[in-house]
N, C-alpha and C positions, 0 to 999 in steps of 0.2 A: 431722261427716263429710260430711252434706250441703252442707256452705256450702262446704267444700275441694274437690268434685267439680264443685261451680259454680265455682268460681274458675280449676279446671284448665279447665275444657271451655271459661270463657272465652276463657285465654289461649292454648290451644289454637289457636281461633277468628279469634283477632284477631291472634295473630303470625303463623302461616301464610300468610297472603297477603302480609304484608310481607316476611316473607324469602322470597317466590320470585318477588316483585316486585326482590328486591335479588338473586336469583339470575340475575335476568331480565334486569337492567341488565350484573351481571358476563359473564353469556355475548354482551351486545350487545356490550361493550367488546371481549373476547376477539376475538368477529365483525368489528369493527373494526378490530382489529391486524392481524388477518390478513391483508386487501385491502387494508390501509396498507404493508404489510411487500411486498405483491406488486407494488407499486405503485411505490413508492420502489425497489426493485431495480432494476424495470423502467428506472426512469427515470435512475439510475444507470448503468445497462448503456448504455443510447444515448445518452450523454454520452461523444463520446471521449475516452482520458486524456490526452492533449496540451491538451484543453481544463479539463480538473479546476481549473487555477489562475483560473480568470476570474472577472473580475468584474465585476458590471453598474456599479459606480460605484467608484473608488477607495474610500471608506468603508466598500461593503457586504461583506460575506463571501462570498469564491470558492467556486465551485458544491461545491470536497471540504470546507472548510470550512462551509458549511451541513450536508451529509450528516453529517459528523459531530459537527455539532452537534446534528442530528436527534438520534443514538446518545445524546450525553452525556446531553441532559435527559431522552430514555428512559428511561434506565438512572436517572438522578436520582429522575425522579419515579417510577419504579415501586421497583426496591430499595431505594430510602434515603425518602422520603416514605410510600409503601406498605408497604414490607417493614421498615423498620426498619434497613436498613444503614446503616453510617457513610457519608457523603457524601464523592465524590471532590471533588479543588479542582478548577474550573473553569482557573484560571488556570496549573495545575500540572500538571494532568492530564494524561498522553502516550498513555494507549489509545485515546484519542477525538481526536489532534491530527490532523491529515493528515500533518506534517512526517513524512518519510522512510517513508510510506505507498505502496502501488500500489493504484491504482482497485480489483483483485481484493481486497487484503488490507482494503480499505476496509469492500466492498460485505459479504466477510467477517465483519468488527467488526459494521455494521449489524443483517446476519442474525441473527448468532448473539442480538444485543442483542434483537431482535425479539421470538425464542424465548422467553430467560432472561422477560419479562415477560409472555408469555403465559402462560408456568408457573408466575409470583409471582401472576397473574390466576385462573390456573385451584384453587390450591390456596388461594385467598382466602377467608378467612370473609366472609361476604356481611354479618353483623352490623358488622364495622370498618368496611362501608362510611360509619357515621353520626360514626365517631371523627371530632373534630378536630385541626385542629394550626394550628400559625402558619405561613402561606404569605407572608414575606415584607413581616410584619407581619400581614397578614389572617387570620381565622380563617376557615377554609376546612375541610369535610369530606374526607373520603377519597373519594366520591363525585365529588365537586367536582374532587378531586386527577386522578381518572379521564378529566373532562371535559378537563379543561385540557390534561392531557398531549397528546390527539388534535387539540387546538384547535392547538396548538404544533408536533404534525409538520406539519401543513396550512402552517401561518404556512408553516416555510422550504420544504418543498417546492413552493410558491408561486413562490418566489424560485428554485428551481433552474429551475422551467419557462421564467420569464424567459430566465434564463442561454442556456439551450436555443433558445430563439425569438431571441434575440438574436444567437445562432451559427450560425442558418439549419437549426435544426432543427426538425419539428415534432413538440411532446411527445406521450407514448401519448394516446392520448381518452380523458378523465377516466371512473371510473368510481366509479357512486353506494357512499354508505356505507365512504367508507375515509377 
């Protein structure tokens, strides 16, 4: 009986910090999306729609094409990497295309996709964060999955700013942590 009371108050002890350490990371992430979400609208809104179609280089993807490419691997990597949903095709996919979209029904799409991942975020077991999976070939954590996602809206809304400064506008002033 005593060696079981040691073993609890051990583990007690020693998991407790870890998961509010991974509690800790969930609500930064969460924090994150937020001011990424406020951010990206933002920057959507001051993009006129007559300019949606640009492109800084014949190759690269037009400023609605980036946005909703933002949306697609959101939604990717939080319900179907995170959450466990079936994966849409990239190449197939028509909620996250621009084709026969308006900047509003866009900016739309984006929000709503924002949400839906802060509530796959919010009701997260903080334990899955150590699960792995195959990213790509990579073995990658779900923490990892976390990182990557926010590294990847940055990537393209990078390139929208471009678009923007390139159309003689200047984008909102960055702001920390999103």
């Amino acid at each position: 009986m005593k060696t079981t009371i040691i073993l609890l108050t051990f583990i007690l002890f020693t998991t407790t910090p870890l998961l509010a350490q991974q509690n800790a990371f969930l609500e930064d992430s969460i924090e994150r999306l937020e001011n990424s979400r406020k951010y990206i609208l933002l920057v959507a809104d001051m993009m006129p729609e007559e300019k949606y179609d640009y492109k800084v280089t014949p190759e690269s993807l037009s400023f609605s094409e980036n946005l909703m490419h933002i949306g697609f691997a959101l939604d990717w990597h939080s319900q179907s990497l995170l959450g466990g949903r079936e994966a849409r095709v990239y190449q197939t996919d028509t909620v996250f295309k621009p084709a026969n979209k308006t900047k509003a029904e866009m900016m739309a799409r984006i929000d709503q996709t924002f949400t839906e991942a802060i509530t796959l975020l919010q009701e997260f077991d903080p334990k899955a964060l150590d699960d792995h999976l195959d990213y790509f070939g990579l073995d990658r954590s779900k923490r990892q999955i976390c990182m990557l996602l926010a590294d990847h809206i940055t990537h393209h809304r990078g390139q929208m700013l471009v678009a923007m400064r390139l159309n003689g506008l200047t984008p909102p002033r960055y702001v920390l942590y999103q």
